[in-house]
ROVEX-491765 format. One line per 10 residues: number of its first residue (from 1); their letters; for each residue x, y, z of N, C-alpha, C. Coordinates in nm, 4 decimals, decimal comma, always signed. Last residue first. Layout:
<atoms>
NUM) A) X Y Z X Y Z X Y Z; ...
</atoms>
This chain:
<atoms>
240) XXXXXXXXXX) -0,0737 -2,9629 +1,3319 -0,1744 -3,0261 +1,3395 -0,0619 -3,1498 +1,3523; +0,1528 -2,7519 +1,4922 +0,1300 -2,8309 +1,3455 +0,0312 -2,9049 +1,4235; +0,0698 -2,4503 +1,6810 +0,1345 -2,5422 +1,6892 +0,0753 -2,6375 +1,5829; +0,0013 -2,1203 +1,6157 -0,0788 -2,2510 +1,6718 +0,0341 -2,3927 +1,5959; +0,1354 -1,8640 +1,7543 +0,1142 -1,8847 +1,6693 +0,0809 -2,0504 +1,6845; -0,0303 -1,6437 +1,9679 +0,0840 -1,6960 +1,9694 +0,0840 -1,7971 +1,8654; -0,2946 -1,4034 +1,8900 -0,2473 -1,4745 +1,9784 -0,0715 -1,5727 +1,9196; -0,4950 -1,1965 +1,8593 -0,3586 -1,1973 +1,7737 -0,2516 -1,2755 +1,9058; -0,7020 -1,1478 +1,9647 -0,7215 -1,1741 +1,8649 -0,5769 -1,2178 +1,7722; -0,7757 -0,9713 +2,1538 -0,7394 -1,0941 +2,2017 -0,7962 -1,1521 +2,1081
230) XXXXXXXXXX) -0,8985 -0,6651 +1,9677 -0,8268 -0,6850 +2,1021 -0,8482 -0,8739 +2,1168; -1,0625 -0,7695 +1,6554 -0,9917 -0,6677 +1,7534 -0,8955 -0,7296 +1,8668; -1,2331 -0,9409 +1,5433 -1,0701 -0,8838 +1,4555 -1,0333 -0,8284 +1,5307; -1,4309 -0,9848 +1,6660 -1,3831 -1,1117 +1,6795 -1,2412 -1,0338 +1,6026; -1,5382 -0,6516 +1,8129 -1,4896 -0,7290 +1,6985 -1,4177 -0,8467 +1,6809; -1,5447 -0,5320 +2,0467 -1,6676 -0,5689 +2,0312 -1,6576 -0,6558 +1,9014; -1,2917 -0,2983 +1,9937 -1,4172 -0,3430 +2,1349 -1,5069 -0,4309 +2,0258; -1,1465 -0,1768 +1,9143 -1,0417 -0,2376 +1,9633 -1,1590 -0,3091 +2,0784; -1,2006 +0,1825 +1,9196 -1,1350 +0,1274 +1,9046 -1,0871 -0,0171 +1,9371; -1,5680 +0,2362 +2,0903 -1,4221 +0,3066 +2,0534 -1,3186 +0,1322 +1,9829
220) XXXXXXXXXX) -1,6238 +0,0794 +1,7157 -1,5780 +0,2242 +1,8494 -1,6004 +0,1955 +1,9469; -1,4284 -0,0886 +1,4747 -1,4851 -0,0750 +1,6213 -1,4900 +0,0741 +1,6574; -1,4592 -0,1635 +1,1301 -1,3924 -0,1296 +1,2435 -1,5042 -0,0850 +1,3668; -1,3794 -0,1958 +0,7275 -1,4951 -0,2272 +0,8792 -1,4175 -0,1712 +0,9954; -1,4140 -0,1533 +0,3990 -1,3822 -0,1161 +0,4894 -1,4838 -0,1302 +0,6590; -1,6332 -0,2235 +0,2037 -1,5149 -0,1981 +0,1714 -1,4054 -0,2182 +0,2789; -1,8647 -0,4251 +0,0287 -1,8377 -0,4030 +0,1602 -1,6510 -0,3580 +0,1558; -2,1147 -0,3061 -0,1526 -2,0250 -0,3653 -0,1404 -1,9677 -0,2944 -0,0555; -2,4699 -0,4399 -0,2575 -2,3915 -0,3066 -0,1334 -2,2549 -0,4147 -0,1201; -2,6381 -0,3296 -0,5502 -2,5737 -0,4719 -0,4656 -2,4786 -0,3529 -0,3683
210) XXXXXXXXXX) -2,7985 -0,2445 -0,7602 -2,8207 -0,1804 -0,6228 -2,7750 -0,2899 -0,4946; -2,6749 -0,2536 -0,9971 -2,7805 -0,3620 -0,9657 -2,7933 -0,3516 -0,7601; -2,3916 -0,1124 -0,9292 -2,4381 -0,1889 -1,0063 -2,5545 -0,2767 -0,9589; -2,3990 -0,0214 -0,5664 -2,2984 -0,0330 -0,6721 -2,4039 -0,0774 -0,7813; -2,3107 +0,1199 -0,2359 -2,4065 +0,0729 -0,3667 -2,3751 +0,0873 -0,5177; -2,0381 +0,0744 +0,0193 -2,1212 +0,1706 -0,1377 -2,2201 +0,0545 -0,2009; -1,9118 +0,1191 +0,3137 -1,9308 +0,0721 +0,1636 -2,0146 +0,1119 +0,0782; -1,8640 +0,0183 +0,6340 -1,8431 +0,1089 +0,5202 -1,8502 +0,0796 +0,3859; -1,9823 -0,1002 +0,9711 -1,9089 -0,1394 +0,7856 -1,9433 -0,0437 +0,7214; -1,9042 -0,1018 +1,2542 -1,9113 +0,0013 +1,1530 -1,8499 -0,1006 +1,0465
200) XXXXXXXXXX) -1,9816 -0,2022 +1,5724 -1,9311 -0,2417 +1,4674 -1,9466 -0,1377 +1,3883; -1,9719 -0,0005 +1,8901 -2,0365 -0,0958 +1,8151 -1,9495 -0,1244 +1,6809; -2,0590 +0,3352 +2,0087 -1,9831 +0,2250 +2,0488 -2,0717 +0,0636 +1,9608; -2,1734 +0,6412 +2,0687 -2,0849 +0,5883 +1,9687 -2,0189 +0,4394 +2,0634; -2,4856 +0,8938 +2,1590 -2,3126 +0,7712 +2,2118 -2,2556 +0,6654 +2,0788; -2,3924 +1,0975 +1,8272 -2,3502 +1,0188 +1,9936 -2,4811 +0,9479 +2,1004; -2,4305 +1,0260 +1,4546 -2,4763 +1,1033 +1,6507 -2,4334 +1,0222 +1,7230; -2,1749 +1,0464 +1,2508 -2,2860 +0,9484 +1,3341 -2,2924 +1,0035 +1,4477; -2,1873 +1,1522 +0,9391 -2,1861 +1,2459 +1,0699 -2,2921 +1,1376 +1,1598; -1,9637 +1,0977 +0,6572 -2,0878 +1,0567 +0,7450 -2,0257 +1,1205 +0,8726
190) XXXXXXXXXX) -1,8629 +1,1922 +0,3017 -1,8521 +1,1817 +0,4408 -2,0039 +1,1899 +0,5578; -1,6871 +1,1075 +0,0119 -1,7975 +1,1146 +0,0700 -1,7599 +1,1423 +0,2597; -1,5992 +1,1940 -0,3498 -1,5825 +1,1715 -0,1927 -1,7072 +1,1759 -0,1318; -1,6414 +1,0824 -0,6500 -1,6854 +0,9671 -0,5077 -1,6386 +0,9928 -0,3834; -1,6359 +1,2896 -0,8240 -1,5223 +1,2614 -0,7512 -1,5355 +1,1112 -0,6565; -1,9118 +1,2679 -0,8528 -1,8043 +1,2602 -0,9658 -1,7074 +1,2511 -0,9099; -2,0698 +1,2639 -0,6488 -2,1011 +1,1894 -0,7824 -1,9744 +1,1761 -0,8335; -2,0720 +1,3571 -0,3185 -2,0155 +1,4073 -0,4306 -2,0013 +1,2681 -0,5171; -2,2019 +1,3904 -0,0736 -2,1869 +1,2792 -0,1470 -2,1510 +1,3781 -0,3094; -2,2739 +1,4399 +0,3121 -2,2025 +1,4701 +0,2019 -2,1804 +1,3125 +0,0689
180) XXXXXXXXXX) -2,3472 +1,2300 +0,5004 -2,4038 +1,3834 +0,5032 -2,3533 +1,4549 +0,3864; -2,5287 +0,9186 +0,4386 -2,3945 +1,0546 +0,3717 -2,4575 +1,1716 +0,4183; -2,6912 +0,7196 +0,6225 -2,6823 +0,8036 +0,4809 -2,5854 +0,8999 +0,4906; -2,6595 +0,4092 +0,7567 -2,6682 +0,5656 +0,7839 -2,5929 +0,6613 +0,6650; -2,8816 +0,1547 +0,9137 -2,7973 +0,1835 +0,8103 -2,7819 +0,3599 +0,8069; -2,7600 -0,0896 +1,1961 -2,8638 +0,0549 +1,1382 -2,7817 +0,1382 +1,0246; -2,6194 -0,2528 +1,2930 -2,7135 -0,3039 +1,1791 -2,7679 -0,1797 +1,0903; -2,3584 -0,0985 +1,3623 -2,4413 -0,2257 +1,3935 -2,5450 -0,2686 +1,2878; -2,4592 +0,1453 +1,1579 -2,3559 +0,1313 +1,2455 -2,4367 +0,0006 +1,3361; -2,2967 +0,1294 +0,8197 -2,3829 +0,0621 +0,9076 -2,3338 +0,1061 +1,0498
170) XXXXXXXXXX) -2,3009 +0,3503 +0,5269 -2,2184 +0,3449 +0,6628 -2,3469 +0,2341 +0,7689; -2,2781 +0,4043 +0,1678 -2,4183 +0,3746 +0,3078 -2,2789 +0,3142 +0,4041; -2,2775 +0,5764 -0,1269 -2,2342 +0,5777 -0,0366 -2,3322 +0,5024 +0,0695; -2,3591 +0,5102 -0,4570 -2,4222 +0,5363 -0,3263 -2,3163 +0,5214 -0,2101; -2,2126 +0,4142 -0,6655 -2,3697 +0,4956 -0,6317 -2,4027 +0,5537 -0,5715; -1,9299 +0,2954 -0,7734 -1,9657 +0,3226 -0,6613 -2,0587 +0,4337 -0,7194; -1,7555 +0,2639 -0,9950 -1,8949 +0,1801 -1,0149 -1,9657 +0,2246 -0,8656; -1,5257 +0,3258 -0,9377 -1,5777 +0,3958 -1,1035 -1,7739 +0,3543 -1,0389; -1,3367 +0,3009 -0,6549 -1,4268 +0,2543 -0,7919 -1,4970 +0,3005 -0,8407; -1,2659 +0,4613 -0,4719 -1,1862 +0,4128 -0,5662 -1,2024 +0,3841 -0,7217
160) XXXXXXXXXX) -1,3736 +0,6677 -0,2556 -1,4398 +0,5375 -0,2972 -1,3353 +0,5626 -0,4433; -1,2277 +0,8612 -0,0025 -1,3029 +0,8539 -0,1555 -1,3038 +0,7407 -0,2074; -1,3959 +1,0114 +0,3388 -1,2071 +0,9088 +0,2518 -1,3209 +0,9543 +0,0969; -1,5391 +0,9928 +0,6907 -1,4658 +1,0794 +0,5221 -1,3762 +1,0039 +0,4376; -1,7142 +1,0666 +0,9540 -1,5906 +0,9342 +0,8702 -1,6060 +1,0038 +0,7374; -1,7406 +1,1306 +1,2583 -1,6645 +1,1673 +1,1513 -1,6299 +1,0473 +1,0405; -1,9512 +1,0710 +1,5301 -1,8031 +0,9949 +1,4850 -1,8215 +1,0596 +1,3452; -2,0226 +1,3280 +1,7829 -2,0324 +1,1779 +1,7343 -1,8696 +1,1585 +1,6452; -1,9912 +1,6087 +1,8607 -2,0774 +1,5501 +1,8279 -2,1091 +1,3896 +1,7814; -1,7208 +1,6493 +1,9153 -1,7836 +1,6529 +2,0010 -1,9674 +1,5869 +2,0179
150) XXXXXXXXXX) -1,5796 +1,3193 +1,7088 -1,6060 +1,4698 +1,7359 -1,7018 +1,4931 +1,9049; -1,3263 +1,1227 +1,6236 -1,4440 +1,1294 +1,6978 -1,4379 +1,2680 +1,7259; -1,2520 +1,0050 +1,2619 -1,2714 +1,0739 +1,4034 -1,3387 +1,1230 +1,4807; -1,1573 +0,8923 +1,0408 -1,2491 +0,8346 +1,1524 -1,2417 +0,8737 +1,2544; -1,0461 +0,8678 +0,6803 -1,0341 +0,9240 +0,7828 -1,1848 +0,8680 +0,9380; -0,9247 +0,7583 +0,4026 -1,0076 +0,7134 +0,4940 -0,9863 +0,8366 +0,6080; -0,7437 +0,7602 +0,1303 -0,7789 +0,9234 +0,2297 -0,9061 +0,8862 +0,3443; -0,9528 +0,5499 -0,0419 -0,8541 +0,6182 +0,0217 -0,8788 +0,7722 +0,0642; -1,1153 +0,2379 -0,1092 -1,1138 +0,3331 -0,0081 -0,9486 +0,4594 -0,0085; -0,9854 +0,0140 -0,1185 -1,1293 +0,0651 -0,1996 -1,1496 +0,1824 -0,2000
140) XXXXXXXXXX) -0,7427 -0,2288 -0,0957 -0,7745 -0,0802 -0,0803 -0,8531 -0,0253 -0,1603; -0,6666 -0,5205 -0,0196 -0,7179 -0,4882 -0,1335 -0,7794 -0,3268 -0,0690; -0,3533 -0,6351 +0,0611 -0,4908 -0,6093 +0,0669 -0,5518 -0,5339 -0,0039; -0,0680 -0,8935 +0,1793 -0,1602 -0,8221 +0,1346 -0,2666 -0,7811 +0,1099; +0,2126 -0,9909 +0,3377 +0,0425 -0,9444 +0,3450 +0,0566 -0,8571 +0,2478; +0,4517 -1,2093 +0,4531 +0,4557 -1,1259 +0,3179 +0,2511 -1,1001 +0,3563; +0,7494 -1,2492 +0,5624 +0,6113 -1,2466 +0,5969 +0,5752 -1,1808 +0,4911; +1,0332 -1,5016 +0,6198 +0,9415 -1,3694 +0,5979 +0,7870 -1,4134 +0,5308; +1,2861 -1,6066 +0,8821 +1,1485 -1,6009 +0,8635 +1,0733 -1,4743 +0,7954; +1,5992 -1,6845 +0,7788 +1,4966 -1,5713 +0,8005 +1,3815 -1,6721 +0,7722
130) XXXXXXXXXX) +1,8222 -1,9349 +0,9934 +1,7787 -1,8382 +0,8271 +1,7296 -1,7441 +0,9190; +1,7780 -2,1071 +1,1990 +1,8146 -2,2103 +1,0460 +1,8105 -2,0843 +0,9627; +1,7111 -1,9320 +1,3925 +1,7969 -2,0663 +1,4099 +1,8556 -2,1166 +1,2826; +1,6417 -1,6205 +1,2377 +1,5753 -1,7819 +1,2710 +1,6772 -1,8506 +1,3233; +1,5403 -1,2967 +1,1954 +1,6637 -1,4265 +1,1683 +1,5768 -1,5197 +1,2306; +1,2788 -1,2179 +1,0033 +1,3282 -1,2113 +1,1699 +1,3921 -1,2835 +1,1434; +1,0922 -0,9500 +0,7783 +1,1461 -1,0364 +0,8497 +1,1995 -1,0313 +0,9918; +0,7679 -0,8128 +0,6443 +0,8350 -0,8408 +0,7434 +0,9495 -0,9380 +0,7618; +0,5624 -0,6302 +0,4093 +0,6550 -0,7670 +0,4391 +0,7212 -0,7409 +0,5825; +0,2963 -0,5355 +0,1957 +0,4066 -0,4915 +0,2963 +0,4642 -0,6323 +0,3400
120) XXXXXXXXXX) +0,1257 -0,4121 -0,0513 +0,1383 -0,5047 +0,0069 +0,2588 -0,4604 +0,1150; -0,2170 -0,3487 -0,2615 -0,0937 -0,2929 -0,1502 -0,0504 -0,4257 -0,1084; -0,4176 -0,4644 -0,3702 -0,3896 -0,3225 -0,4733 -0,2496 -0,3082 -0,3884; -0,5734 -0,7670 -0,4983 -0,4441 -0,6996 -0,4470 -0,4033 -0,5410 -0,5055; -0,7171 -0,9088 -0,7263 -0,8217 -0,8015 -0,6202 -0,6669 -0,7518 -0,5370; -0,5897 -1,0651 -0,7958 -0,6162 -0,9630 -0,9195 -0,7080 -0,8391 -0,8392; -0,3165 -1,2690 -0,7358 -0,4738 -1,2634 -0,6779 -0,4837 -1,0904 -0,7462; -0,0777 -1,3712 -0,7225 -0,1314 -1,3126 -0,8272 -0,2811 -1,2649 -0,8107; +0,0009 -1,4317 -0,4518 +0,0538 -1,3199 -0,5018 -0,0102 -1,2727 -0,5850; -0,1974 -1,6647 -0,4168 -0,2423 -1,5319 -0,3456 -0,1485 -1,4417 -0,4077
110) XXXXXXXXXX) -0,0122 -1,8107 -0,6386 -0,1907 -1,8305 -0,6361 -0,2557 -1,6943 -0,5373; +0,1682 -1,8787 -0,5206 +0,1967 -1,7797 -0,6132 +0,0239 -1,7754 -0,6863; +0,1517 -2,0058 -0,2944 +0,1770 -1,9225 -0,2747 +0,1872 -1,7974 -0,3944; +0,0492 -2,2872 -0,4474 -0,0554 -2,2125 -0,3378 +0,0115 -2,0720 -0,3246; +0,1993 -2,3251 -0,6306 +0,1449 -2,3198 -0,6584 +0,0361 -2,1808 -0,5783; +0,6103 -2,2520 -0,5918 +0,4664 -2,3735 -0,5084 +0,3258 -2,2292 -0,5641; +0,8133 -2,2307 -0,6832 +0,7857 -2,3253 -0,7462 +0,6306 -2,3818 -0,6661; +0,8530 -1,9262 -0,5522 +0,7975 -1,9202 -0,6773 +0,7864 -2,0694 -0,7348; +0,8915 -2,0124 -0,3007 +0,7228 -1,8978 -0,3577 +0,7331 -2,0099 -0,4840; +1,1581 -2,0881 -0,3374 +1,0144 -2,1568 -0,2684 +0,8832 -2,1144 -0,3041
100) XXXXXXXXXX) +1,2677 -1,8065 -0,4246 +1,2290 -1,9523 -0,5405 +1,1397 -2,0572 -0,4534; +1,2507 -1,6702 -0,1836 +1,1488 -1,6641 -0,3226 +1,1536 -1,7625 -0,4571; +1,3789 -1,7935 -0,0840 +1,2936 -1,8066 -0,0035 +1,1804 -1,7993 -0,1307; +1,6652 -1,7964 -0,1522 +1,5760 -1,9022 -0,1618 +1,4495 -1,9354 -0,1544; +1,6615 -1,5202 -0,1498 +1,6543 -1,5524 -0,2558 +1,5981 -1,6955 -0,2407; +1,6736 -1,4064 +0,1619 +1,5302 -1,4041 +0,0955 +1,5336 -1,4925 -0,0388; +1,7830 -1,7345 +0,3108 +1,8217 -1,6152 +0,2662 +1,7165 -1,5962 +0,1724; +1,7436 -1,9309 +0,4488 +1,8989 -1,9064 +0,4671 +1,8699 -1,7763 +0,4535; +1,4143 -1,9527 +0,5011 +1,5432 -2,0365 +0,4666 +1,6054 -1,9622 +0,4757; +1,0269 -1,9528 +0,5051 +1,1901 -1,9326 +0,5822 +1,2947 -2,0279 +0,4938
90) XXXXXXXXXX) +0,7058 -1,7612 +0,4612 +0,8510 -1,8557 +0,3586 +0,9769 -1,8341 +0,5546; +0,4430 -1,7122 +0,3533 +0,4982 -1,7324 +0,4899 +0,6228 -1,8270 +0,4378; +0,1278 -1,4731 +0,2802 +0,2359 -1,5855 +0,2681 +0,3532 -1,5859 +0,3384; -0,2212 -1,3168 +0,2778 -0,0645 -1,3592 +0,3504 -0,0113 -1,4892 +0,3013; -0,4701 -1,0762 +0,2345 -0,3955 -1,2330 +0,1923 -0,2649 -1,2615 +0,2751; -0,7417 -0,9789 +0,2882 -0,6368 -0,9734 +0,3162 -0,5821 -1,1146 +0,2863; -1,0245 -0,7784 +0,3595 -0,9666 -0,8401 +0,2473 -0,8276 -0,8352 +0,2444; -1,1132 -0,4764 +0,4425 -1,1722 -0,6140 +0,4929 -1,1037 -0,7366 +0,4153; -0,9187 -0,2429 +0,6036 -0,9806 -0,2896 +0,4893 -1,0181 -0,4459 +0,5572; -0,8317 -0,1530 +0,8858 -0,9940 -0,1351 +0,8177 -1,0084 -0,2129 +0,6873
80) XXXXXXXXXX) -0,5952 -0,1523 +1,1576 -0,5907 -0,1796 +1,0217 -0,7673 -0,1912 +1,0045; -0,5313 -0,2158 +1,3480 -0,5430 -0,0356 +1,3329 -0,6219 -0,0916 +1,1747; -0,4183 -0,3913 +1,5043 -0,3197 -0,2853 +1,4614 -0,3889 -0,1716 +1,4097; -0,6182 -0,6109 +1,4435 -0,5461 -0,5274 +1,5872 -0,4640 -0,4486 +1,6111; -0,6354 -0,6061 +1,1958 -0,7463 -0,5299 +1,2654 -0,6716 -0,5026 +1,4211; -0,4195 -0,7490 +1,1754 -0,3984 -0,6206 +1,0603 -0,5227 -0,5796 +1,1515; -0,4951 -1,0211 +1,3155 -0,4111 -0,9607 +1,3748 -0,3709 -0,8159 +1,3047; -0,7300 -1,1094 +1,1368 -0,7487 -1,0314 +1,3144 -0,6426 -0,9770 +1,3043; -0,6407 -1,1640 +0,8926 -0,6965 -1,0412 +0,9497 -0,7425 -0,9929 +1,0854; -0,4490 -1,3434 +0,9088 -0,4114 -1,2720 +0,9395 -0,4610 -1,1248 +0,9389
70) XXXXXXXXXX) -0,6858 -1,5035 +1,2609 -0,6216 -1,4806 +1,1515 -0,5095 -1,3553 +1,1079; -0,6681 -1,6916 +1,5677 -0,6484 -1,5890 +1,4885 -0,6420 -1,5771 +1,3492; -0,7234 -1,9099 +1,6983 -0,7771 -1,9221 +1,5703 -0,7817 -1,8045 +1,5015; -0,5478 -1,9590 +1,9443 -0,6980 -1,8990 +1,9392 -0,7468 -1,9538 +1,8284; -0,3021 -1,9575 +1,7745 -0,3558 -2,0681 +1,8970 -0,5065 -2,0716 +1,9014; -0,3304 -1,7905 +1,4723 -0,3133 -1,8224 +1,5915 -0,3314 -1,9484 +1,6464; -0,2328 -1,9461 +1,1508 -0,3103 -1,9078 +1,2478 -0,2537 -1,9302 +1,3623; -0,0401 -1,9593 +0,9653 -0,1037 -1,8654 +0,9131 -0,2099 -1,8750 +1,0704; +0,3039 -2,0806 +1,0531 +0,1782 -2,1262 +1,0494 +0,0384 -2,0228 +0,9977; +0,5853 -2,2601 +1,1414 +0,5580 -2,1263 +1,0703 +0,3617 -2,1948 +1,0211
60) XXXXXXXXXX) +0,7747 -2,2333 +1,4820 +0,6373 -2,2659 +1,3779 +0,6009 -2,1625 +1,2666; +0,9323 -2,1106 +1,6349 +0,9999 -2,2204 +1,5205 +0,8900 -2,3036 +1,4688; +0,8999 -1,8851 +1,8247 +0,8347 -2,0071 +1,8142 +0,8890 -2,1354 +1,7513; +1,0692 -1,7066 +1,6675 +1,1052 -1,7144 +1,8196 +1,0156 -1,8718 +1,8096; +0,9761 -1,6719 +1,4230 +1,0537 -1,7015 +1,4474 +1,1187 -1,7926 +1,5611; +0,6640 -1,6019 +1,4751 +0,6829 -1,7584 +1,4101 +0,8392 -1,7949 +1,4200; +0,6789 -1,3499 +1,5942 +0,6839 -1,4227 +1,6451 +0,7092 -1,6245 +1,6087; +0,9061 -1,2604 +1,3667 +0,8512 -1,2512 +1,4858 +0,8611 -1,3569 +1,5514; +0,6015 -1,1971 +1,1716 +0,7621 -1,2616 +1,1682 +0,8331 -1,2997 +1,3185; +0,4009 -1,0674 +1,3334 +0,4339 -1,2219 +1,3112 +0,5359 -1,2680 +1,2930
50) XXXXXXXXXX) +0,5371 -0,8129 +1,3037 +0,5078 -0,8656 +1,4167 +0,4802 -1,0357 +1,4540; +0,5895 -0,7666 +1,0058 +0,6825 -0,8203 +1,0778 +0,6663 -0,8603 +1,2143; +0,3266 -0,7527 +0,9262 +0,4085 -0,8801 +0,9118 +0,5069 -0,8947 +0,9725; +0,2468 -0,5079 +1,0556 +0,1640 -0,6826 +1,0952 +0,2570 -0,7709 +1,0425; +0,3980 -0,3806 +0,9373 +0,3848 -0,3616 +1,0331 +0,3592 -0,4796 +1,1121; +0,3049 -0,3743 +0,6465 +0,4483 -0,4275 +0,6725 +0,5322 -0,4733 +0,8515; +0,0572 -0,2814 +0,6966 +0,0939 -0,4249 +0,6191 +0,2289 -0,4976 +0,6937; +0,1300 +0,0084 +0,7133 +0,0404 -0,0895 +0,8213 +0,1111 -0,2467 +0,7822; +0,2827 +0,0796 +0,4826 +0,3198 +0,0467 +0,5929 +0,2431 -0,0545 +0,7293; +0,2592 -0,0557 +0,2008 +0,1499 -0,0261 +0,3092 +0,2478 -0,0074 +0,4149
40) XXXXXXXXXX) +0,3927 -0,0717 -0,1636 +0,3783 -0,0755 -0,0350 +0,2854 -0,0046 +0,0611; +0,1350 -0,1418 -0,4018 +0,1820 -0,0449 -0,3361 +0,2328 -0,0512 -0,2246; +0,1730 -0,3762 -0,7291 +0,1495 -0,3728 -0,5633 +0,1872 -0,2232 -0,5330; +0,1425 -0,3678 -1,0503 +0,2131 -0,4074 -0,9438 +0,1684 -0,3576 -0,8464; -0,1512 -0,5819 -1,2737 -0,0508 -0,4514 -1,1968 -0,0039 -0,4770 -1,1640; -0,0845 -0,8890 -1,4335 -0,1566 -0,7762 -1,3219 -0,0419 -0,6341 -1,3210; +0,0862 -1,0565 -1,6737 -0,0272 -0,9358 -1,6863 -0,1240 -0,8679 -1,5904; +0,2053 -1,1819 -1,5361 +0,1134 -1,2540 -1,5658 +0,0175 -1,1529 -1,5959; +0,4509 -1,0393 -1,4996 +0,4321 -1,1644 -1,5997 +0,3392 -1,2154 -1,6288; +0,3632 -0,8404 -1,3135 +0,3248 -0,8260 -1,4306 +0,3717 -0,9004 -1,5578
30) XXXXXXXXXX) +0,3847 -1,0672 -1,0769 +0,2630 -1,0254 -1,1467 +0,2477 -0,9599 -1,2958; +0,6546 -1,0559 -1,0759 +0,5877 -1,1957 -1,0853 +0,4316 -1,1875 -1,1525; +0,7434 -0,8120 -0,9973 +0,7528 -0,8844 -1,1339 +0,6641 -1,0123 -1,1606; +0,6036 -0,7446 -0,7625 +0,5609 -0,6988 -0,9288 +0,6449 -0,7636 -1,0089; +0,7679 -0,9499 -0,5878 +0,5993 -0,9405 -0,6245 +0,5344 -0,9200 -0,7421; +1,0221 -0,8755 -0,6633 +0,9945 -1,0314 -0,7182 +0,8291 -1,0146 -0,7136; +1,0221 -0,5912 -0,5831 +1,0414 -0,6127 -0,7317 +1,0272 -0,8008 -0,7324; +0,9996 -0,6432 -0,3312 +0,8712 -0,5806 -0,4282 +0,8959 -0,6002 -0,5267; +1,2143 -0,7683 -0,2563 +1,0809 -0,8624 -0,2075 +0,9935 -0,7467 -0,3114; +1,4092 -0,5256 -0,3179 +1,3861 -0,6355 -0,3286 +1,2937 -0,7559 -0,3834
20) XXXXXXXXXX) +1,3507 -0,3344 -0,1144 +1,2708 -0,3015 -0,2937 +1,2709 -0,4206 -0,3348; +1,4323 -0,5065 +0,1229 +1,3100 -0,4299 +0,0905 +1,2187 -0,4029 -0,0862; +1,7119 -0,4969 +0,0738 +1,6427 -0,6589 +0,0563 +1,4311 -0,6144 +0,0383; +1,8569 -0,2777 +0,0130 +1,8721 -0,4012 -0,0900 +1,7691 -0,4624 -0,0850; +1,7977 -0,1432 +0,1795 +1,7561 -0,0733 +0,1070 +1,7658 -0,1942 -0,0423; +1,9123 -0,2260 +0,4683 +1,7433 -0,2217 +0,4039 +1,7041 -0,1676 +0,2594; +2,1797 -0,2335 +0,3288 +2,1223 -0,3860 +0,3252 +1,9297 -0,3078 +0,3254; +2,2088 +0,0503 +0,3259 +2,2381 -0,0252 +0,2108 +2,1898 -0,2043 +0,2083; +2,2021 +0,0660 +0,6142 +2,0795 +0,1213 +0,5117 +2,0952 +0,0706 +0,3686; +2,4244 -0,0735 +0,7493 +2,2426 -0,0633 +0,7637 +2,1419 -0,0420 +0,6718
10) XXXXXXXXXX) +2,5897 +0,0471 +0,6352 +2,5992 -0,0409 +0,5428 +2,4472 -0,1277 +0,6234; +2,5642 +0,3034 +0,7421 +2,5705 +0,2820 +0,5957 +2,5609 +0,1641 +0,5424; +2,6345 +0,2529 +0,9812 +2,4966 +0,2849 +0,9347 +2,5067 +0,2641 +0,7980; +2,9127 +0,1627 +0,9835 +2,7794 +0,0902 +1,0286 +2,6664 +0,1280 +1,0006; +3,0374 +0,4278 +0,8823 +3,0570 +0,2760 +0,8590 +2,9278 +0,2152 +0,8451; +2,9857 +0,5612 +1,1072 +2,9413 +0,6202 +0,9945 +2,9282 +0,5058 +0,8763; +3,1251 +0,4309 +1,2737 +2,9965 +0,4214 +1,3239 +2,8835 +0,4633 +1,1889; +3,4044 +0,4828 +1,1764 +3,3267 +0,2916 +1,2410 +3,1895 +0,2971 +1,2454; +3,4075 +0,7140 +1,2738 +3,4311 +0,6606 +1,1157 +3,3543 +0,5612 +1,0704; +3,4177 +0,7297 +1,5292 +3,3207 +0,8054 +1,4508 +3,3102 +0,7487 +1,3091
</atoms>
């Protein structure tokens, strides 16, 4: 019993080391350079470690599928809506090396600092030689999203982020579809799409100089009809 009380403890004392960890080198790194810091995502963290993963088991470390996945197909095959997503991809012994690799290469500390990043999440997997980690992130416009299907059609609700959002407009396929609800000052909003329901959905707002920005996308039902959906998150593609 002792042994076991043991073992968890020192479970949770390593997730609890290497986790805040990897966030405190993100936000620090950023607010050296005068950005905010990041919000963990669980989704995020979700997709990365599923790659982790697999780039482990493989012994390729690579940003695309076989297919030509990305790492937004594979955050859309999970569930995932925002449209805007970054990823970086480190292995060695141990996270500390891993993040001085970040931190002397250009390209990787070029998406950390990226100024459109509001969330991020991570993943690892031992390796033959170390850890393989995964690092995503994305830019959240949108919160309190919600998307449910009623007796009457599809439900969609959340609150637009930005100061600069006009207009609320929902596509479904091409056809554009007005707010049944639109509150100015708060920016919540919510759409009532009549049935049958099946096709693409982009979400987004009219903004400044009546330009339509694109926040949030996804399938109905779920997981149909989207090059980001279902056979999209394939095995990771072998070095050129």
């Amino acid at each position: 019993m002792h042994f076991l009380i043991a073992f968890l403890l020192f479970l949770t004392a390593a997730a609890a080391y290497s986790q805040p960890d990897l966030l405190s080198w993100i936000n620090g790194t950023r607010h050296a350079a005068g950005l905010s810091g990041l919000v963990p995502d669980a989704l995020l963290s979700k997709t990365a470690e599923g790659w982790a993963v697999r780039l482990a088991r493989t012994g390729v470390l690579s940003h695309r599928g076989a297919d030509g996945s990305s790492a937004l197909d594979r955050y859309r095959a999970l569930g995932g809506t925002e449209v805007r997503v970054g990823e970086i991809l480190g292995a060695g012994p141990d996270l500390v090396d891993v993040e001085q690799a970040w931190r002397k290469s250009d390209e990787h500390r070029e998406v950390t600092l990226s100024p459109a990043w509001t969330h991020a999440g991570w993943g690892r997997y031992p390796s033959k030689t170390g850890e393989v980690w995964v690092v995503m992130f994305s830019q959240k416009l949108v919160e309190e999203l919600r998307i449910d299907a009623q007796a009457a059609g599809l439900a969609v609700s959340g609150r637009f982020l930005e100061a600069d959002a006009d207009h609320p407009l929902l596509y479904a396929g091409l056809v554009p579809c007005q707010p049944a609800a639109w509150d100015v000052q708060t920016r919540r909003f919510s759409f009532q799409v009549a049935a049958p329901l099946e096709g693409y959905f982009r979400l987004g707002y009219v903004g400044p100089g009546k330009v339509y920005r694109l926040t949030n996308a996804f399938t109905w039902p779920r997981g149909t009809e989207s090059p980001g959906e279902s056979g999209r998150s394939a095995e990771p593609a072998a070095p050129p």
